[in-house]
Residue, then its C-alpha position, 0 to 999 in steps of 0.5 A: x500500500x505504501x508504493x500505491x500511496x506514494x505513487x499517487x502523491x506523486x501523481x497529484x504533484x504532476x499532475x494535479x489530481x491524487x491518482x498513480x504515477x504509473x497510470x498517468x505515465x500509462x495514458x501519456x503519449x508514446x515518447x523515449x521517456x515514457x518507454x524508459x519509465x515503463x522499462x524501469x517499472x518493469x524491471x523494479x516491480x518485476x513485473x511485465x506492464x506494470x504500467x498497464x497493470x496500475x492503470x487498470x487497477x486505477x480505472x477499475x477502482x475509479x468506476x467503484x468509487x461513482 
């Protein structure tokens, strides 16, 4: 819960509103940058499409909460 809760204080001063990093790194077009995050993402959480995976988990949890 920690990463998540980090994550999106993270996205909040990014962007503005409480949601996670990875998410917003999910929905931003295609650039070296966005490709290098997902790449780190990837090898630090050990995951394949880590960024995918919080951006649904998001969405998923943004639907719950209307």
């Amino acid at each position: 819960m920690i990463h998540w809760h980090a994550s999106c204080i993270l996205g909040l001063c990014v962007t503005g509103r409480y949601r996670p990093l990875c998410s917003v790194i999910h929905c931003a077009p295609e650039c070296r940058a966005r490709a290098a995050f997902q790449r780190w993402a990837d090898r630090y959480f050990d995951e394949p499409d880590h960024t995918l995976r919080m951006h649904a988990i998001w969405l998923l949890g943004a639907m719950l909460r209307k």
